[in-house]
PDB file of N, CA, C and O in Angstrom:
ATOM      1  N   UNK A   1      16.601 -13.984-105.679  1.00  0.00           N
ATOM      2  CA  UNK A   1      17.138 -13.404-106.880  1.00  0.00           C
ATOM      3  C   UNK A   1      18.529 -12.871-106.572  1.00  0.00           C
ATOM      4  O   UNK A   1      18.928 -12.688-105.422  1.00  0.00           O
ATOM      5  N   UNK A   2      19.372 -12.588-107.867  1.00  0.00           N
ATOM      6  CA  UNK A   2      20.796 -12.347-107.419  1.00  0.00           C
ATOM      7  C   UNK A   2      21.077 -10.896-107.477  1.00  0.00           C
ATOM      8  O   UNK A   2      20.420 -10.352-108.364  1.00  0.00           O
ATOM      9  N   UNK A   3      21.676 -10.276-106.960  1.00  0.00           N
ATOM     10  CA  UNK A   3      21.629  -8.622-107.199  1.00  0.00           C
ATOM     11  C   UNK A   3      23.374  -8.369-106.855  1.00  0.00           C
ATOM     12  O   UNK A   3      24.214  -9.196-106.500  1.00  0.00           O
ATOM     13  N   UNK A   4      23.523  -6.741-107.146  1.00  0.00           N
ATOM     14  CA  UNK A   4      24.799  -6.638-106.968  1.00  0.00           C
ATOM     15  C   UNK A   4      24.817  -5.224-105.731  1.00  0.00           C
ATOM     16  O   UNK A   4      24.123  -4.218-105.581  1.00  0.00           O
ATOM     17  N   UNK A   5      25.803  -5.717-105.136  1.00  0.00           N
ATOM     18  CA  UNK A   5      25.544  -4.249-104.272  1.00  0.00           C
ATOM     19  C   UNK A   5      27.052  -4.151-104.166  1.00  0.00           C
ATOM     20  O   UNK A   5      27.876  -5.033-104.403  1.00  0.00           O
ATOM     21  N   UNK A   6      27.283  -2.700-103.696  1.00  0.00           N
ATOM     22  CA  UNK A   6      28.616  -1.654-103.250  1.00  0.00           C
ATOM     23  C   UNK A   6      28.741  -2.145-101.624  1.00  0.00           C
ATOM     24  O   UNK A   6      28.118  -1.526-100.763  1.00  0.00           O
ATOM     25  N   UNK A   7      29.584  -3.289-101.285  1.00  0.00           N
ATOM     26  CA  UNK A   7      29.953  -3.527 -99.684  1.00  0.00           C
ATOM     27  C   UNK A   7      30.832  -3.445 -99.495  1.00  0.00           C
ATOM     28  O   UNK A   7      31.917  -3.726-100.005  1.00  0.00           O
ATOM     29  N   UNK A   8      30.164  -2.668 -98.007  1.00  0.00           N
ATOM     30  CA  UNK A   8      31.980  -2.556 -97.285  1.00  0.00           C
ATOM     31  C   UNK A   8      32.110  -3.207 -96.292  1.00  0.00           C
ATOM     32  O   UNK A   8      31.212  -2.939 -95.493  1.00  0.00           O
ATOM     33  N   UNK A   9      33.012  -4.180 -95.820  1.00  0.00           N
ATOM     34  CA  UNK A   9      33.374  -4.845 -95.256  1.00  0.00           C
ATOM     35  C   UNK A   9      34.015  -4.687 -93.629  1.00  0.00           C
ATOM     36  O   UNK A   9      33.734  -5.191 -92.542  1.00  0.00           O
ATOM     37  N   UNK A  10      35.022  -3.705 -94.120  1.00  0.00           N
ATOM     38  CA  UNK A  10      35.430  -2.986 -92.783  1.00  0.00           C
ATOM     39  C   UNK A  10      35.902  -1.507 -93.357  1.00  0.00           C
ATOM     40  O   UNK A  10      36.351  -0.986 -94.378  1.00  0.00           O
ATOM     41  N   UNK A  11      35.454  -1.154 -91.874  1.00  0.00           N
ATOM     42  CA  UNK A  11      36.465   0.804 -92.221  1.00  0.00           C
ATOM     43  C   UNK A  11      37.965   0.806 -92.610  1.00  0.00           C
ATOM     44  O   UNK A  11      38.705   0.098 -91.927  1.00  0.00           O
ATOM     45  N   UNK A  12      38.358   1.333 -93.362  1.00  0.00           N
ATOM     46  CA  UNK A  12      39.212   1.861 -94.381  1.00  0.00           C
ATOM     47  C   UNK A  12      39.362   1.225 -95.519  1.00  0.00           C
ATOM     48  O   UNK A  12      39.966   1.734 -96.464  1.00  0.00           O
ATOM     49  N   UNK A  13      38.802  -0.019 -95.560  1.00  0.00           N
ATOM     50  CA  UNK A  13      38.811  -1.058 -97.096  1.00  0.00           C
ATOM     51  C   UNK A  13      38.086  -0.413 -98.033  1.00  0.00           C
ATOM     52  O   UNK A  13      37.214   0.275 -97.503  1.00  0.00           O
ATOM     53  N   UNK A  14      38.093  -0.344 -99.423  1.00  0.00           N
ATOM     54  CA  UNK A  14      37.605  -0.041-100.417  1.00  0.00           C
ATOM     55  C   UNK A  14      35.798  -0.406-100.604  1.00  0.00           C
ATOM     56  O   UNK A  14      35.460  -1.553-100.309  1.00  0.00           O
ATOM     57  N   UNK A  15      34.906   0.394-100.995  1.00  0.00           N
ATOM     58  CA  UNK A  15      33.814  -0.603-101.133  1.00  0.00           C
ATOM     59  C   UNK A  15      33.833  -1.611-102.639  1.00  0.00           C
ATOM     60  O   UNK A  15      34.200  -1.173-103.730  1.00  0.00           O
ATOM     61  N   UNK A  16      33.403  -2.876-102.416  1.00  0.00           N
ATOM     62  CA  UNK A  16      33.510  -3.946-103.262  1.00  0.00           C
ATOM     63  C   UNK A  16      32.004  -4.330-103.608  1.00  0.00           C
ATOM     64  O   UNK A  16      31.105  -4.530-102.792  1.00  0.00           O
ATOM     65  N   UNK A  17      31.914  -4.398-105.212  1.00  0.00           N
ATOM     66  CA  UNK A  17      31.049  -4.922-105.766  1.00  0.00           C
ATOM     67  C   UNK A  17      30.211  -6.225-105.418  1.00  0.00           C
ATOM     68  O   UNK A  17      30.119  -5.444-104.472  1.00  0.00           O
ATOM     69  N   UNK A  18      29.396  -7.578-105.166  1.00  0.00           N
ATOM     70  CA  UNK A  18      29.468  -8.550-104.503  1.00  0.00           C
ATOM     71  C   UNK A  18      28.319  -8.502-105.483  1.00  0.00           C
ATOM     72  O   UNK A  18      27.927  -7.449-105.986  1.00  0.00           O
ATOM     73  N   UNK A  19      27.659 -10.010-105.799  1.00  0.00           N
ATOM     74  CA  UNK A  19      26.890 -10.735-105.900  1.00  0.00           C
ATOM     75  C   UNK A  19      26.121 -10.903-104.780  1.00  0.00           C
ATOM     76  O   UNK A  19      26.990 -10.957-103.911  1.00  0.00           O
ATOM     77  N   UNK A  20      25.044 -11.025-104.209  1.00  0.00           N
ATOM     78  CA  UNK A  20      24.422 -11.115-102.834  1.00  0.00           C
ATOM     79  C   UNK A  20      23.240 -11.456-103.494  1.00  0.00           C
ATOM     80  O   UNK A  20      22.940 -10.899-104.550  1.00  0.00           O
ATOM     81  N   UNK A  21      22.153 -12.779-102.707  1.00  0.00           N
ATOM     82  CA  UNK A  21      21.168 -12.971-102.988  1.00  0.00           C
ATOM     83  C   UNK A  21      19.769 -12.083-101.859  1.00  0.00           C
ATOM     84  O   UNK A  21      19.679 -12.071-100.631  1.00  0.00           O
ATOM     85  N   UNK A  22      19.013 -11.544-102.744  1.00  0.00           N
ATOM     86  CA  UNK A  22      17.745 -10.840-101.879  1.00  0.00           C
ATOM     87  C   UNK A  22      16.348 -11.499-102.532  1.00  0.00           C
ATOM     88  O   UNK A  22      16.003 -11.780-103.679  1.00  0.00           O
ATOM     89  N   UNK A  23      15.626 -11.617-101.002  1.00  0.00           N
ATOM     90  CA  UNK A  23      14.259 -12.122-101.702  1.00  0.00           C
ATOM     91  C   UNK A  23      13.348 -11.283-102.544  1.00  0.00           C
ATOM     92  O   UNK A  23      13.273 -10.073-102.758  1.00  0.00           O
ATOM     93  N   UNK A  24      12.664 -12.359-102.960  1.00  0.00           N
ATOM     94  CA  UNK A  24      11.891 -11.503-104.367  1.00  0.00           C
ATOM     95  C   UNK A  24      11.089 -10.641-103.568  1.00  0.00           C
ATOM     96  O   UNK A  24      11.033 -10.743-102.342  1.00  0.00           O
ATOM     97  N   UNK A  25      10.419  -9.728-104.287  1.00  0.00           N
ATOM     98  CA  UNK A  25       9.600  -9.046-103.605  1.00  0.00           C
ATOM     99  C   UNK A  25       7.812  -9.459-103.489  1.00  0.00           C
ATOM    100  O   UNK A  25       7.072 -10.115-104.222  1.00  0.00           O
ATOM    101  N   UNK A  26       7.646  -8.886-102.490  1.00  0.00           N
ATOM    102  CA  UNK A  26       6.172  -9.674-101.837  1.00  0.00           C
ATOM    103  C   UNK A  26       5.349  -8.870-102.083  1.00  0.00           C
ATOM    104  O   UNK A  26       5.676  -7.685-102.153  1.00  0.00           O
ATOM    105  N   UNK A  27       4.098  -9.253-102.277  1.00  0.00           N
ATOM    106  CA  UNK A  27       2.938  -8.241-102.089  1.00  0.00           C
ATOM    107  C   UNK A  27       2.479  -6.808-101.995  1.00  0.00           C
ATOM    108  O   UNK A  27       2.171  -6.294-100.920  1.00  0.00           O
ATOM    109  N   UNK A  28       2.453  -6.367-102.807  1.00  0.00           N
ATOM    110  CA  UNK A  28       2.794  -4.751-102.394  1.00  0.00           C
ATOM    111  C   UNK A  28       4.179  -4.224-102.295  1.00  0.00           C
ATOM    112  O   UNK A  28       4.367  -3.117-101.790  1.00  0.00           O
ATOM    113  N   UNK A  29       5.102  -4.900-102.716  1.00  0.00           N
ATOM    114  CA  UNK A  29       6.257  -4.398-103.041  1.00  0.00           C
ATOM    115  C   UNK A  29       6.580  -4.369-104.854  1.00  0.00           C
ATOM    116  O   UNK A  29       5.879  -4.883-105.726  1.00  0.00           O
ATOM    117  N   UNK A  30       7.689  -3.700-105.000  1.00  0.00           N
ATOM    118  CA  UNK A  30       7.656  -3.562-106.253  1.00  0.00           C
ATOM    119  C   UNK A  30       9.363  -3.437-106.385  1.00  0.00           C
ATOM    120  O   UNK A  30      10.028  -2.701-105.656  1.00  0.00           O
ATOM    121  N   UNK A  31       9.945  -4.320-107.483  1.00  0.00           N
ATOM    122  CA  UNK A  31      11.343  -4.200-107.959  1.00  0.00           C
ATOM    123  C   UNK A  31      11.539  -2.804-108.936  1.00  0.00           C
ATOM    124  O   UNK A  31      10.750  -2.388-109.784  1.00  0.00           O
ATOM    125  N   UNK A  32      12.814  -2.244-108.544  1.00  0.00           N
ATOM    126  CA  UNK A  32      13.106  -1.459-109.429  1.00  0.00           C
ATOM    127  C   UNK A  32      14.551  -1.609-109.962  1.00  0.00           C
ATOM    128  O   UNK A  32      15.596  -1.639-109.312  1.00  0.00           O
ATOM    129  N   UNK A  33      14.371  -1.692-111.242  1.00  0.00           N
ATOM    130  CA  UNK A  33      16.302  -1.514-111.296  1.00  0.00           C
ATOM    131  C   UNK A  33      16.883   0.051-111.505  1.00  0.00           C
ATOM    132  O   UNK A  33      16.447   1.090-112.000  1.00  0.00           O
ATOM    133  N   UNK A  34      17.695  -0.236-111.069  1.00  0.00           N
ATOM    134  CA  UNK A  34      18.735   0.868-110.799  1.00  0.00           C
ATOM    135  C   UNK A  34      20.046   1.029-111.580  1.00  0.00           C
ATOM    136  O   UNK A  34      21.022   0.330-111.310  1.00  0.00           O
ATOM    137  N   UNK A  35      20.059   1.814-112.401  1.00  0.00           N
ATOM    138  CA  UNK A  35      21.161   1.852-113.608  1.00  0.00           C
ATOM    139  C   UNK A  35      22.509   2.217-113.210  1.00  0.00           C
ATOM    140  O   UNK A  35      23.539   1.737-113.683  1.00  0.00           O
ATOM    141  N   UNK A  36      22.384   3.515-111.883  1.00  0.00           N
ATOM    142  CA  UNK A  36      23.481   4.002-111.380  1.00  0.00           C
ATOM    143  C   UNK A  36      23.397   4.664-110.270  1.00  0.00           C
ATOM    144  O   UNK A  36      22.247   4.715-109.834  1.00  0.00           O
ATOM    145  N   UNK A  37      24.359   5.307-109.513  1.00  0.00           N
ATOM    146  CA  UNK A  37      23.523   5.660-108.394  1.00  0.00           C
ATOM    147  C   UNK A  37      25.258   6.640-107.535  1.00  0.00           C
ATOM    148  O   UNK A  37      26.430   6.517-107.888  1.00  0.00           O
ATOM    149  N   UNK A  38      25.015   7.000-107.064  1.00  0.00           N
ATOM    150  CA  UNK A  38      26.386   7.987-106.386  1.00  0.00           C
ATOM    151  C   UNK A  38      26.471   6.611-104.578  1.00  0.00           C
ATOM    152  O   UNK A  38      25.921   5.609-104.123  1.00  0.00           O
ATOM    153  N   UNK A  39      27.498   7.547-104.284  1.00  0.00           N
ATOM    154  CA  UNK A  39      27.918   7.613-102.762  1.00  0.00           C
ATOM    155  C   UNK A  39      28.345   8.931-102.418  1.00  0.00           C
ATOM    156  O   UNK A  39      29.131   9.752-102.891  1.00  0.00           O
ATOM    157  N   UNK A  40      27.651   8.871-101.539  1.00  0.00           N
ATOM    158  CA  UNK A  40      27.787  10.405-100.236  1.00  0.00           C
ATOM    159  C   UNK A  40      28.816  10.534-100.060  1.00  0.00           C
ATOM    160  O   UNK A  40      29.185   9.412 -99.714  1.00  0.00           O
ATOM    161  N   UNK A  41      30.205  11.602-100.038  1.00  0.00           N
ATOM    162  CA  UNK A  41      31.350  11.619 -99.776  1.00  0.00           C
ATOM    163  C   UNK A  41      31.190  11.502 -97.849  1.00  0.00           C
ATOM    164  O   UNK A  41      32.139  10.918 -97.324  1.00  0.00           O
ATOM    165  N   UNK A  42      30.538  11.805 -97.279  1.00  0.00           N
ATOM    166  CA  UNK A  42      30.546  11.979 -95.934  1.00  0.00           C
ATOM    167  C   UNK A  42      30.349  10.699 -95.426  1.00  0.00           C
ATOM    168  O   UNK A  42      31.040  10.399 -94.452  1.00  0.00           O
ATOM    169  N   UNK A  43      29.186   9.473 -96.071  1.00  0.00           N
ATOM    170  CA  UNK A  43      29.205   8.481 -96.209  1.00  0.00           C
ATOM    171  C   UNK A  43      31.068   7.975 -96.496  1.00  0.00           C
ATOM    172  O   UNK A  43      31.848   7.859 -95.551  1.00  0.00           O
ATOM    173  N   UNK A  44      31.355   7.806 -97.538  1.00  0.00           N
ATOM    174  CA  UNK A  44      33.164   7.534 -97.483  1.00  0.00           C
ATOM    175  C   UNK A  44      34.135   7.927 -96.034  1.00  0.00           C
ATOM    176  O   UNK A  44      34.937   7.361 -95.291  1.00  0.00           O
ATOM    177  N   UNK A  45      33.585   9.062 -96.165  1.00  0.00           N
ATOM    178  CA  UNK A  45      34.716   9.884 -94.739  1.00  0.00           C
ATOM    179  C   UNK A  45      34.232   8.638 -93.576  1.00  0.00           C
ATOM    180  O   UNK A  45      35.071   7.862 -93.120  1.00  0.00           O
ATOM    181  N   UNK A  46      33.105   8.592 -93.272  1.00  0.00           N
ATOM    182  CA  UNK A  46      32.602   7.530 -92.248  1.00  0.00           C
ATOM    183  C   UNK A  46      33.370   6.231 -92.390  1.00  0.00           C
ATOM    184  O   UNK A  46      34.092   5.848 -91.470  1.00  0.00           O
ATOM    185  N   UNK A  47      33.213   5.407 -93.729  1.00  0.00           N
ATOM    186  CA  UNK A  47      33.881   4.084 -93.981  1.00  0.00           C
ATOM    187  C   UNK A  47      35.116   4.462 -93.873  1.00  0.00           C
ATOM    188  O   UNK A  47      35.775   3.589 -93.309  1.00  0.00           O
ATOM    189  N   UNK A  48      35.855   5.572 -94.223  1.00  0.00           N
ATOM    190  CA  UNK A  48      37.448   5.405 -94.256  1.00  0.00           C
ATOM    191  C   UNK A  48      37.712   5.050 -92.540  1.00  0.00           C
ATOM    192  O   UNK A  48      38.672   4.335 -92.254  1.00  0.00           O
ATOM    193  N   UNK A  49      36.920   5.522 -91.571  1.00  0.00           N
ATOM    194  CA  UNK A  49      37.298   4.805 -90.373  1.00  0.00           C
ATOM    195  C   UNK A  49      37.654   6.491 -89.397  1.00  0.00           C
ATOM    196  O   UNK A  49      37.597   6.756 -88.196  1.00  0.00           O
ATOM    197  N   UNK A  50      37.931   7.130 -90.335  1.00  0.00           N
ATOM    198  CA  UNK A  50      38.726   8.606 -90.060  1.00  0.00           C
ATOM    199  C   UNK A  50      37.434   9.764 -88.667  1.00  0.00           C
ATOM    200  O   UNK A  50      37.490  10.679 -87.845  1.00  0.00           O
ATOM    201  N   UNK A  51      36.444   8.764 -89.324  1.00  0.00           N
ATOM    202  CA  UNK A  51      35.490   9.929 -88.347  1.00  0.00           C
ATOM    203  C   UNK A  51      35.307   9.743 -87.244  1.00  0.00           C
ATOM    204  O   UNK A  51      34.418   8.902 -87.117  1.00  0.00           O
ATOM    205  N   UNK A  52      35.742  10.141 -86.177  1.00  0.00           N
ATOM    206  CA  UNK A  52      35.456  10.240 -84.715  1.00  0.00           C
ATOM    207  C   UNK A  52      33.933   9.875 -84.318  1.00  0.00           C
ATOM    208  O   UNK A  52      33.602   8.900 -83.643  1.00  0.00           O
ATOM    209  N   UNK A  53      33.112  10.800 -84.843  1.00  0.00           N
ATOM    210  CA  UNK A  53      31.993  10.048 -84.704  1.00  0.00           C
ATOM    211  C   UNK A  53      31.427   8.628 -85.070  1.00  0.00           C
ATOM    212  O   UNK A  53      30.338   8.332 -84.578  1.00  0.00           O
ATOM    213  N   UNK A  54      31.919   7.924 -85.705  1.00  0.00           N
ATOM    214  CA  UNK A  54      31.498   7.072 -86.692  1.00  0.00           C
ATOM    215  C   UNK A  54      31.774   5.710 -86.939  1.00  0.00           C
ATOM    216  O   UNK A  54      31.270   5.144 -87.909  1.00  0.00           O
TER     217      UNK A  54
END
C-alpha cells in the first residue's frame, strides 16, 4: 500500500514529504490513519546536524 511519510534524508536538509510503499498489515495488526501529527523540536535540533550528540 502507498503511504506518505515526513523523510529526512540527511542532517541539515529539510524533512520531505515522500510517497513510500509499506506492507499491508498482517494478522493481528491493525491500520490506523493518522490525520496529523507534530515533530519533537529536539528531534529537529538532532536532524539539523547541530547536536554533538547526535
Amino acid at each position: 500500500m502507498k503511504v506518505r511519510a515526513a523523510v529526512l534524508e540527511e542532517f541539515g536538509a529539510p524533512l520531505e514529504v515522500q510517497e513510500l510503499e509499506l506492507a499491508e498489515p498482517k494478522a493481528g495488526e491493525v491500520l490506523v490513519r493518522l490525520v496529523a501529527c507534530g515533530v519533537c523540536h529536539t528531534d529537529l535540533y538532532t536532524a539539523s546536524g547541530a547536536d554533538p550528540s547526535g
